[in-house]
C-alpha positions as CSV (number, residue, x, y, z in Angstrom):
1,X,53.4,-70.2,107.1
2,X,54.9,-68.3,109.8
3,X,53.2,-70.0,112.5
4,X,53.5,-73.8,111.0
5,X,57.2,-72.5,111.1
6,X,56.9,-72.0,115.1
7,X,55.0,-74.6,115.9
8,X,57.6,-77.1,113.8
9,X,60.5,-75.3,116.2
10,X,58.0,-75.9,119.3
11,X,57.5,-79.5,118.4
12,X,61.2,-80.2,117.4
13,X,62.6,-78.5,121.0
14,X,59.6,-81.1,122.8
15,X,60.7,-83.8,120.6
16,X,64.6,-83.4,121.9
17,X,63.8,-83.0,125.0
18,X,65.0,-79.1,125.4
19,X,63.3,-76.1,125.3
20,X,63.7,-72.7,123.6
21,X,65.4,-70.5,126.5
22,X,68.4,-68.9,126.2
23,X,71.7,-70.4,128.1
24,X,72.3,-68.8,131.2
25,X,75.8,-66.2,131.2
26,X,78.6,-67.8,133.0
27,X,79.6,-66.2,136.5
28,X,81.5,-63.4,136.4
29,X,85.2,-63.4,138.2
30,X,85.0,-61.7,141.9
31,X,86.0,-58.2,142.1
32,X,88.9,-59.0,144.3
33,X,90.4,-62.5,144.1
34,X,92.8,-64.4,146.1
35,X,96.0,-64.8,143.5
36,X,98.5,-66.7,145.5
37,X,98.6,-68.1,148.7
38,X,102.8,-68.6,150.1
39,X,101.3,-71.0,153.2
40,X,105.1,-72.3,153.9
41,X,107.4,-69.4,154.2
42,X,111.3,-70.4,153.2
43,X,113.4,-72.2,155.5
44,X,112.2,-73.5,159.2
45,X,108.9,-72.2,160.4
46,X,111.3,-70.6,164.0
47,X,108.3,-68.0,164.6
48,X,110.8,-64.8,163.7
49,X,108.9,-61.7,162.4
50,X,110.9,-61.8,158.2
51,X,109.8,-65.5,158.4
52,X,106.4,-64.5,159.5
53,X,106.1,-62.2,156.8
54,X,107.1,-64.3,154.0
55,X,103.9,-66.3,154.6
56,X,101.6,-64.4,152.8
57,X,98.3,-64.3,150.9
58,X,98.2,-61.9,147.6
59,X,94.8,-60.4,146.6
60,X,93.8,-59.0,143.2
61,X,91.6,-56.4,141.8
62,X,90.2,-57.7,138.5
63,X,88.1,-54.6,138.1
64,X,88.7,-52.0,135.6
65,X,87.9,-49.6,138.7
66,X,88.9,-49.2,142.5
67,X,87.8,-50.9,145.3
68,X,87.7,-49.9,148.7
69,X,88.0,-53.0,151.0
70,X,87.2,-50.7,154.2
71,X,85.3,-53.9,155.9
72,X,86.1,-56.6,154.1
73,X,88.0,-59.4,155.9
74,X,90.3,-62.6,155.1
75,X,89.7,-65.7,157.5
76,X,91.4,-69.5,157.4
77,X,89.7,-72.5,158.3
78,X,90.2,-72.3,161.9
79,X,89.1,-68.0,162.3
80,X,91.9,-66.1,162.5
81,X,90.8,-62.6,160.8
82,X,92.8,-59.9,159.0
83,X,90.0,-57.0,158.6
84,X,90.6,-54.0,156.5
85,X,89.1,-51.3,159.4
86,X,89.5,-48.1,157.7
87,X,89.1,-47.2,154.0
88,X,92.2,-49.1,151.9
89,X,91.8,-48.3,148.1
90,X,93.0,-50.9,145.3
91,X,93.5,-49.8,142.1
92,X,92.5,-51.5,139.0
93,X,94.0,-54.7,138.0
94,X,96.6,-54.2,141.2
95,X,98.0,-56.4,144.1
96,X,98.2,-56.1,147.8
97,X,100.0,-58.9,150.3
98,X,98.3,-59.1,153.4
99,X,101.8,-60.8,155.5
100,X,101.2,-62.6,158.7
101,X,103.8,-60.8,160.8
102,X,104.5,-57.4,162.2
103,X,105.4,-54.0,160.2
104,X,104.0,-50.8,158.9
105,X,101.5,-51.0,156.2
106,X,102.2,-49.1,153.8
107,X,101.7,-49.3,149.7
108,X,100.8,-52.6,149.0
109,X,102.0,-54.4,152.1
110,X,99.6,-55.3,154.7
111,X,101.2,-56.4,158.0
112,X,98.0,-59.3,160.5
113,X,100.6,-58.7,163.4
114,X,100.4,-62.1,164.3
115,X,103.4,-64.0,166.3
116,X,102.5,-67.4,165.0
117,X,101.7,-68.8,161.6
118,X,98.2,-68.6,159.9
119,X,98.3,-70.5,157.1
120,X,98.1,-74.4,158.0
121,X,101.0,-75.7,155.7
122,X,99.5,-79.6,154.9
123,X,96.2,-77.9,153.7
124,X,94.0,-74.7,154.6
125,X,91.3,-73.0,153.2
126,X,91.8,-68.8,152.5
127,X,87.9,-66.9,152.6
128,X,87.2,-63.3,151.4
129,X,84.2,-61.7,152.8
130,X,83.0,-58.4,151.9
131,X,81.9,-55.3,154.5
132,X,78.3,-57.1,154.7
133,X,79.8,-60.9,154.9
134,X,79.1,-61.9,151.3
135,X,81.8,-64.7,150.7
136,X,84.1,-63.1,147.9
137,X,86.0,-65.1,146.9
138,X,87.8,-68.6,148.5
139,X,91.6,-70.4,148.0
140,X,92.1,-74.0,148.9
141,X,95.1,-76.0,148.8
142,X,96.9,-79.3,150.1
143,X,100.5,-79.6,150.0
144,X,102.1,-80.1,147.2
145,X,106.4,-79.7,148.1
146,X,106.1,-76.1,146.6
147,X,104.8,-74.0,149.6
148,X,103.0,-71.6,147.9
149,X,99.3,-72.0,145.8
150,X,98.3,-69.9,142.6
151,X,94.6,-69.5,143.1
């Protein structure tokens, strides 16, 4: 009985045109994500350093554990690279802004030291690349009036 029972399952999975194999697992969410990407800082792009820094690209830890991102890089479309060169922790579940412009890091804030804008404002791409170059995680966006993207 038992194996009139499998080969009945057998021929019914043949007959649909399917097979008896389990569904594959849906991809996990990266360890660190891009969460927001402020491409158009407030007010007219004049090149000062506070309007500099208000363009800005927020990155997440979705891990229940740190990360160290001593390596890991974020690039645009066109190659401009902010890399993390020496150990930089993130704790579980928190933020860091990496801002275009000049200042101390410290805490959370990340300074490029650039003295022009990154982020192309009518569309861009944002790429996360581990220590060994394994894309992460990516943001893209077009404009859309608000000047900022939630990834």
């Amino acid at each position: 009985m038992k194996k009139r029972l499998i080969g009945f399952a057998s021929a019914l999975a043949i007959a649909f045109g399917g097979s008896l194999v389990a569904a594959a697992p849906a991809q996990a969410a990266p360890a660190v994500m891009f969460t927001k990407v402020y491409y158009d800082s407030p007010g007219s792009d004049t090149g000062s350093n506070s309007s500099l820094n208000a363009e800005y690209v927020r990155l997440t830890n979705k891990r229940s554990t740190v990360i160290n991102l001593k390596g890991w890089y974020v690039r645009d479309k066109a190659g401009y690279t902010y890399k993390f060169t020496s150990d930089f922790k993130v704790a579980a579940g928190n933020s860091i802004l990496i801002r275009t412009g000049k200042g101390t890091n410290k805490g959370t804030d990340r300074y490029w030291g650039r003295s022009w804008y990154v982020w192309n404002n009518t569309g861009d791409t944002a790429y996360l690349r581990n220590a060994s170059g394994t894309l992460i995680d990516s943001c893209t966006w077009t404009k859309v009036g608000s000047g900022y993207t939630n990834c």
